[in-house]
BASE-808758 format. One record per residue (C-alpha): x negated, y, z negated. Coordinates in Angstrom, 3 decimals, padded with zeros to 6 digits. Example, Ala and Ser with C-alpha at 12.3 -4.5 7.8 and 13.67 -1.06 7.14 Angstrom:
BEGIN
@x=-012.300	y=-004.500	z=-007.800
@x=-013.670	y=-001.060	z=-007.140
***
This chain:
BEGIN
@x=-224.834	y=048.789	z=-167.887
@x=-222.484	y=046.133	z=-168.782
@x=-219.654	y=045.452	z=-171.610
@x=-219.868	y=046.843	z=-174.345
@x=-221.922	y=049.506	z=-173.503
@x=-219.473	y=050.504	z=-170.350
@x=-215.893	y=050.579	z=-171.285
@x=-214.331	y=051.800	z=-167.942
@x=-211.093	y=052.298	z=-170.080
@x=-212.897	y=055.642	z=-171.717
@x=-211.791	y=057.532	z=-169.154
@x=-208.188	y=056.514	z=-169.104
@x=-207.510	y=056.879	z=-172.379
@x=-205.187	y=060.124	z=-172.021
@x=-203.310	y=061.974	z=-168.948
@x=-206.143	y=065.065	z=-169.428
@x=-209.160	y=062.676	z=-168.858
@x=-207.526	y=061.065	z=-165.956
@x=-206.566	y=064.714	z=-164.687
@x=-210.341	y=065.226	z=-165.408
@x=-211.675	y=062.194	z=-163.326
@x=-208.920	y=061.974	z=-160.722
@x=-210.652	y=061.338	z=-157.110
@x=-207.920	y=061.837	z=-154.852
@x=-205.414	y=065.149	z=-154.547
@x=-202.490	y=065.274	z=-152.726
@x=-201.199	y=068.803	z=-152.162
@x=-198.125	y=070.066	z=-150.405
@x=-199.591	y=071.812	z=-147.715
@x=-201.273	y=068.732	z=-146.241
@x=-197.672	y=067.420	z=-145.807
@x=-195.719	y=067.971	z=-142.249
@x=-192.340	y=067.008	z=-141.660
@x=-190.769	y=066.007	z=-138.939
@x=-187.484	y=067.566	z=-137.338
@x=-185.237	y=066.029	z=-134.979
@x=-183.276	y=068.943	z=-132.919
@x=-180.762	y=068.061	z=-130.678
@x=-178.935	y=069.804	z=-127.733
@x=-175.690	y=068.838	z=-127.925
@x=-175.589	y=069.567	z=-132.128
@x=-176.306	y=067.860	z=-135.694
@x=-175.412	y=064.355	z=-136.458
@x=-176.628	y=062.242	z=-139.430
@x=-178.414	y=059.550	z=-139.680
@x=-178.309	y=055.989	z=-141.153
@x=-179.065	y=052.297	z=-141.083
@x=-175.947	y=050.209	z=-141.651
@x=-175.304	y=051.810	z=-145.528
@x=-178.829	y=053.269	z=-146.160
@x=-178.702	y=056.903	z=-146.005
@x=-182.009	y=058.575	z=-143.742
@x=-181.417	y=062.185	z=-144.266
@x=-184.502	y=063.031	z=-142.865
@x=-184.047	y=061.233	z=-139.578
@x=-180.653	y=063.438	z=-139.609
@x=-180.376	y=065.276	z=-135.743
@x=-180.231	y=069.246	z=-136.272
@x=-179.041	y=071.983	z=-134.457
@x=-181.385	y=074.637	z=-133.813
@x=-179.808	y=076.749	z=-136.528
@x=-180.068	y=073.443	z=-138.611
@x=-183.808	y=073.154	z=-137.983
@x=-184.399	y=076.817	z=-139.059
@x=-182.640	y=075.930	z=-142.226
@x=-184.929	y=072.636	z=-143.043
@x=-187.950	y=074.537	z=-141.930
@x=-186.709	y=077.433	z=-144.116
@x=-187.102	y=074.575	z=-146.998
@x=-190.422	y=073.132	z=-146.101
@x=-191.637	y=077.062	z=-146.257
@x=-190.371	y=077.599	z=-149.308
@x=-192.152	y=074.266	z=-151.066
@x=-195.650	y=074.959	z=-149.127
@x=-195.107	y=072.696	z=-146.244
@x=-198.265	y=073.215	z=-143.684
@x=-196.619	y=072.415	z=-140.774
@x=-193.278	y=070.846	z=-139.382
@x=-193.152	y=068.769	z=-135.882
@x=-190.511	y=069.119	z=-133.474
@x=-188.809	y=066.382	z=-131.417
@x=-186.269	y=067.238	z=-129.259
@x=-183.294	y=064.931	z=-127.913
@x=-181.835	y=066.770	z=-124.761
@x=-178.888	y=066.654	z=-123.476
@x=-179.228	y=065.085	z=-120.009
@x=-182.099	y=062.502	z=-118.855
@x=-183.636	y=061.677	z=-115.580
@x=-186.096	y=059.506	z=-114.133
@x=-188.937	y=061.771	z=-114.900
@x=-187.905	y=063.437	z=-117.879
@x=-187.946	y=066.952	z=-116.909
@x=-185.947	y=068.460	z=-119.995
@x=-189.048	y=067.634	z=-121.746
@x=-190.659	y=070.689	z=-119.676
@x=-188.042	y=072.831	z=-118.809
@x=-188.586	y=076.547	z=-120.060
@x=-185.535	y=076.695	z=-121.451
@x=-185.718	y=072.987	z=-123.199
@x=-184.380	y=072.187	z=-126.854
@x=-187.943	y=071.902	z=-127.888
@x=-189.114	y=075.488	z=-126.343
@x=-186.275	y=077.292	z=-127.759
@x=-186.380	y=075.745	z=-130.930
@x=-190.141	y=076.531	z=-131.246
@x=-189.402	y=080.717	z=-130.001
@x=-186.511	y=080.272	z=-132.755
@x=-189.115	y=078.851	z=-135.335
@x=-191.369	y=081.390	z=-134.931
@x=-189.495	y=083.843	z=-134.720
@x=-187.532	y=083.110	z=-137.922
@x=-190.940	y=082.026	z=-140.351
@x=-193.847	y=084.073	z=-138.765
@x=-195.950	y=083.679	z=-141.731
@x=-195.731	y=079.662	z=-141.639
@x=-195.037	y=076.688	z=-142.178
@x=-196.833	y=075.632	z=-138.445
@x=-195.015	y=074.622	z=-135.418
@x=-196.493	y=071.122	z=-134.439
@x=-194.762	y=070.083	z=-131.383
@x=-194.341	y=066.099	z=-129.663
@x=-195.656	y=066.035	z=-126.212
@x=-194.011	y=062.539	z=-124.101
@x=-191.297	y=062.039	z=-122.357
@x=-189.729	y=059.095	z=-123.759
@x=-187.055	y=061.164	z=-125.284
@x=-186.170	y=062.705	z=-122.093
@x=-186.578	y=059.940	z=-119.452
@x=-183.486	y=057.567	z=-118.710
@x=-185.560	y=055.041	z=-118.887
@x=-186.764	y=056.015	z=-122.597
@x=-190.680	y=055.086	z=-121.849
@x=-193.343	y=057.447	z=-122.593
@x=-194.586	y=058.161	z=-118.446
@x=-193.711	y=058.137	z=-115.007
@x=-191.489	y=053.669	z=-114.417
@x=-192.526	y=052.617	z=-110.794
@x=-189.970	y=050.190	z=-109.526
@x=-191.576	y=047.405	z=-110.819
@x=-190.985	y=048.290	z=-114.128
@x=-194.829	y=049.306	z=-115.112
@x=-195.570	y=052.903	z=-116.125
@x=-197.871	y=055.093	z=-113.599
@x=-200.830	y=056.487	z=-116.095
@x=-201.776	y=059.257	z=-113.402
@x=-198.425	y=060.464	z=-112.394
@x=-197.126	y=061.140	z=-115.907
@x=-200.560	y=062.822	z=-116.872
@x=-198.832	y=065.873	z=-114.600
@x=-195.802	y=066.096	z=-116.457
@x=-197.372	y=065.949	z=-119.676
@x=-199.613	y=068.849	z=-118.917
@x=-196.756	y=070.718	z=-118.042
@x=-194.802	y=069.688	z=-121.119
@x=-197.926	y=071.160	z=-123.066
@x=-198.404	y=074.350	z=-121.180
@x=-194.094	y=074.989	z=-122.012
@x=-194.850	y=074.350	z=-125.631
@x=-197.240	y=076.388	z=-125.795
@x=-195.999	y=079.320	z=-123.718
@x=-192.976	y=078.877	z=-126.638
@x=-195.420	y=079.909	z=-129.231
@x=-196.333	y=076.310	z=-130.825
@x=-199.001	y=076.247	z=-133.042
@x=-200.407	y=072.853	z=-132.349
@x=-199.985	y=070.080	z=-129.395
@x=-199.766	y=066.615	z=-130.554
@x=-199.548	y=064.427	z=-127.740
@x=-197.952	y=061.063	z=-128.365
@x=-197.751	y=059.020	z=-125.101
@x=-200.915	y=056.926	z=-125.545
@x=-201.878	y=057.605	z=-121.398
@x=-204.985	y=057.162	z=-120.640
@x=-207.104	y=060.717	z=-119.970
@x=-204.150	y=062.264	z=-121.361
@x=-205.948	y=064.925	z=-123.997
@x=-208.964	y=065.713	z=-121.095
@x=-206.077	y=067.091	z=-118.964
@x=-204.024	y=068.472	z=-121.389
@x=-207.020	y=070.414	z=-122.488
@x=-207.810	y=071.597	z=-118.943
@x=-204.576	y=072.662	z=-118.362
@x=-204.079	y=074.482	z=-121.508
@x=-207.410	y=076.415	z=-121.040
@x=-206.510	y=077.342	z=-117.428
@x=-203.374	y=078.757	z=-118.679
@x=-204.715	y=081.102	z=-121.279
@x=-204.106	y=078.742	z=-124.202
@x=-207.801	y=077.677	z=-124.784
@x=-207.321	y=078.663	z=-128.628
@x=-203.721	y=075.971	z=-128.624
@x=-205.229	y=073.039	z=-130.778
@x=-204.467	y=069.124	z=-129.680
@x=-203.844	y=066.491	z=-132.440
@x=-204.018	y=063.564	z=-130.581
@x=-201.869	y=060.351	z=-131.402
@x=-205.316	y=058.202	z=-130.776
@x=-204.302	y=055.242	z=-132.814
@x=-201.128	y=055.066	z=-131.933
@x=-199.941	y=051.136	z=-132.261
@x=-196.705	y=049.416	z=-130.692
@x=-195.353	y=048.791	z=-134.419
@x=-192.082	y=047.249	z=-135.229
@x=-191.416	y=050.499	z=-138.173
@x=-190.711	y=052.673	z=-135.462
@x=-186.893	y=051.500	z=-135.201
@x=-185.140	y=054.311	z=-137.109
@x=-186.676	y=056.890	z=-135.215
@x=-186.053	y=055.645	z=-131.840
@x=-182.335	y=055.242	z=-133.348
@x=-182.806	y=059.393	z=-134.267
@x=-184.547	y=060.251	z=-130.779
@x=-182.574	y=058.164	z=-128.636
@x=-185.755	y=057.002	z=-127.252
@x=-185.940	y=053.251	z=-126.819
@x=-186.954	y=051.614	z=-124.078
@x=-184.097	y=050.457	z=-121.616
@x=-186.556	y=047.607	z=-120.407
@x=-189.730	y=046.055	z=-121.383
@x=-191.304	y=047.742	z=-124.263
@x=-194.737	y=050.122	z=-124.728
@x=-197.122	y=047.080	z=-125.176
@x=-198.685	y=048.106	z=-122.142
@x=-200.004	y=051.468	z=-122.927
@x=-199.749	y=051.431	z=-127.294
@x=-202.458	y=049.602	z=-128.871
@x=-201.981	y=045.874	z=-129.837
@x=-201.898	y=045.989	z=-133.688
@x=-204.588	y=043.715	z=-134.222
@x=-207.140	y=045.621	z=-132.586
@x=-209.503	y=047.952	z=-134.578
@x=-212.008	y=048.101	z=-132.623
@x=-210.452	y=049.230	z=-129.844
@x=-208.125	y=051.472	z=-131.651
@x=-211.244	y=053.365	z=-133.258
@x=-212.748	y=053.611	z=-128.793
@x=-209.702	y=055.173	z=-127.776
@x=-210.131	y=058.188	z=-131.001
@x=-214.092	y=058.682	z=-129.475
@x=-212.827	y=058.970	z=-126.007
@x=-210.076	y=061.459	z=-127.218
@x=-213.058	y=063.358	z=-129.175
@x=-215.187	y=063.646	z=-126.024
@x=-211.397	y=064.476	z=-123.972
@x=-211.072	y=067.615	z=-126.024
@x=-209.437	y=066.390	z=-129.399
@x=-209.638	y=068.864	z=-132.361
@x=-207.353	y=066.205	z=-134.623
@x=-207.007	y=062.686	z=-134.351
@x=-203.789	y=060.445	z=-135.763
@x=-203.254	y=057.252	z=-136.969
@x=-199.888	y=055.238	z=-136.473
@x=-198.097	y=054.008	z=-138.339
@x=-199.886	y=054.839	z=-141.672
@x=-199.170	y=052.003	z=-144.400
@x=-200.470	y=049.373	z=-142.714
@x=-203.485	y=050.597	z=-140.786
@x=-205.507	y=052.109	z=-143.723
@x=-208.329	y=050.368	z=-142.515
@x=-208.163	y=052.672	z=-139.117
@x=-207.637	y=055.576	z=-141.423
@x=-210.685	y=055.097	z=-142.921
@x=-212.740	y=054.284	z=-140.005
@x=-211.534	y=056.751	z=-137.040
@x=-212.681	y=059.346	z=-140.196
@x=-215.764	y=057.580	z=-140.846
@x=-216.634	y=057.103	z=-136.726
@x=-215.405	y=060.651	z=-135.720
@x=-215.726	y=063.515	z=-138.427
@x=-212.917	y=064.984	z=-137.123
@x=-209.461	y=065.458	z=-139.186
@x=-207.399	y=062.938	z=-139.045
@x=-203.664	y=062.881	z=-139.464
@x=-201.462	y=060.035	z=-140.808
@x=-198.112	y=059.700	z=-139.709
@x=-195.800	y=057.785	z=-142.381
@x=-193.034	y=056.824	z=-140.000
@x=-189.679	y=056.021	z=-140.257
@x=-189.941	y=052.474	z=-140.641
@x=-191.991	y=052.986	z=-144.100
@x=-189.681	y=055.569	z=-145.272
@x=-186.783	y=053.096	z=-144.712
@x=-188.135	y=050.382	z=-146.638
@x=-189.185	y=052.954	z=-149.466
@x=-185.296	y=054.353	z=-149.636
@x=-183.785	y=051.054	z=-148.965
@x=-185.736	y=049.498	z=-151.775
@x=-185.114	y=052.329	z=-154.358
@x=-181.336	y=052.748	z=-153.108
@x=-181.260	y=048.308	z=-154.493
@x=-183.293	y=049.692	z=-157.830
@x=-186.283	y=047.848	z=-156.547
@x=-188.456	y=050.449	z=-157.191
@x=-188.681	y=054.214	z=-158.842
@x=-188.660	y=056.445	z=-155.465
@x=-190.339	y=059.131	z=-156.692
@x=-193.520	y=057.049	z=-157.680
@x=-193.389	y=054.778	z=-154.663
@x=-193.950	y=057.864	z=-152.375
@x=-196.382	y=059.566	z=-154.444
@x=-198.348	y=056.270	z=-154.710
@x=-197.962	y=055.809	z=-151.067
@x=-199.036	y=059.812	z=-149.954
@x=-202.201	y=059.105	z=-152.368
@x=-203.191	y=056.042	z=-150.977
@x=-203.416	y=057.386	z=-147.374
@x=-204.976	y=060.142	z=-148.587
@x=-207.462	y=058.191	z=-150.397
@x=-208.092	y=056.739	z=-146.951
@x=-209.057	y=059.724	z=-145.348
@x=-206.390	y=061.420	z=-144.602
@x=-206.566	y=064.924	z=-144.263
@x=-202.574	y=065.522	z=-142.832
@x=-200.088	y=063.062	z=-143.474
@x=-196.813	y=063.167	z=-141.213
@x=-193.895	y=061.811	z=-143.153
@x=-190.313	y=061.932	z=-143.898
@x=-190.841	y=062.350	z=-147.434
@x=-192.178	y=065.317	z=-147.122
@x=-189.474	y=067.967	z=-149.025
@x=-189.217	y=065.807	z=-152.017
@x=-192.909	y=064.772	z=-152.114
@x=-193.513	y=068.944	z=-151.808
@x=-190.781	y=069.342	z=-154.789
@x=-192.076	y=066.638	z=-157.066
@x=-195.438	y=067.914	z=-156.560
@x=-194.522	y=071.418	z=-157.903
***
């Protein structure tokens, strides 16, 4: 029924009948945050005079501590990147046994048994001195079926490590199928994979490539990441990963692609993560940091929103104050 008889307004009238009638909760332990750990030791990190503290590179000890933190506030998981201290064509640091990334993960579970989970990054663009995501021929492309090899090995380290969950991020094709083949052979057939399915070649990603030392010496990933104006295609790619093997599915970046978020739930059924990447957070501190906007309500607006969407995880570099503003 119409005006007068429906006053939408009713129910906004005080904070307990919103409480009452709110749709959409956002709760600490769908948050994960990322952690940059670096071989050769902590350094911070910025863009010109805008502080990033959570792009900052860690020691190992310096991860334990920030993980420490996300345990303490009800984090559910935190993902590990690692920036090694020597590169090479192929990017083997990313599956040496005795990697950043593997002995920060034996460190991390070692240290907090009881949680938050160990999500770890499976590419090689950090490690490769080439800083793309596979396997450069000379001719500059990027050999799909080659790489798939290293990455399964990269997995199979991670795992071995103790990590709780495998989220590949290298956007090869057939990449989850033999990741989960390789896992299962192994004895790892219980290891999770939350694959980066919608993963786009976005221009927010420029902070974290900063933090990572991971961008591309030539070219650029427009040849394997999905062209951001295709949803279609970006919503195949999550079905294929479902029938590959898939028990998550991601969207990135997040702000912008709400629409995906909503539809690779809708299409799939399966969980679906959000990653809010460094980009967004950026704007959100660099905006607050001018007194543009109120921080603390920007993020929480922001968090909801993608939840709202249909996100069941959300990634994001927000996560320790989001966790402490939530309490």
């Amino acid at each position: 029924m119409a005006y007068p008889n429906t006053r939408m307004r009713r129910l906004r009238a005080s904070a307990g009948l919103r409480g009452l009638v709110r749709e959409t909760g956002l709760r600490a332990e769908q948050l994960v945050l990322p952690l940059f750990v670096a071989q050769d030791g902590a350094a911070p990190a910025s863009q010109g005079a805008l502080e990033l503290p959570a792009l900052a590179r860690l020691s190992i000890s310096g991860a334990l501590e920030r993980a420490g933190e996300a345990a303490a506030l009800g984090l559910g998981a935190v993902i590990v990147f690692g920036i090694p201290s020597h590169k090479d064509e192929e990017g083997s640091g990313a599956y040496d046994e005795e990697g950043v990334v593997q002995l920060a993960v034996r460190a991390l579970k070692q240290a907090l048994p009881d949680g938050p989970l160990v999500v770890t990054d499976v590419c090689l663009c950090e490690y490769t001195d080439h800083g793309h995501c596979g396997v450069a021929r000379e001719d500059g492309t990027i050999d799909n079926d080659a790489t798939l090899e290293l990455l399964a090995r990269t997995a199979v380290s991670h795992a071995r490590a103790g990590a709780d969950m495998l989220a590949p991020s290298d956007m090869m094709d057939g990449r989850v199928g033999v990741l989960r083949s390789e896992l299962d052979a192994e004895g790892y057939a219980d290891t999770p994979i939350l694959a980066y399915s919608a993963k786009f070649a976005s221009a927010f990603y420029g902070p974290f490539r900063d933090a990572a030392g991971s961008a591309p010496a030539f070219g650029d990933r427009r040849s394997y990441q999905l062209d951001p104006a295709n949803g279609a295609q970006a919503l195949r790619e999550a079905v294929l990963d479902v029938g590959e093997g898939a028990d998550m599915l991601m969207v990135k970046p997040a702000l912008a692609y709400g629409d995906l978020i909503a539809a690779v739930k809708r299409e799939t059924g399966l969980p679906v993560a959000a990653y809010n990447v460094s980009g967004e957070y950026a704007m959100v501190r660099a905006a607050a940091a001018a007194g543009a906007l109120d921080e603390r309500e920007a993020v929480l607006e922001i968090l909801t929103s993608l939840a709202r969407a249909g996100a069941d995880t959300i990634i994001t570099y927000h996560a320790l104050d989001a966790a402490s503003w939530l309490a």
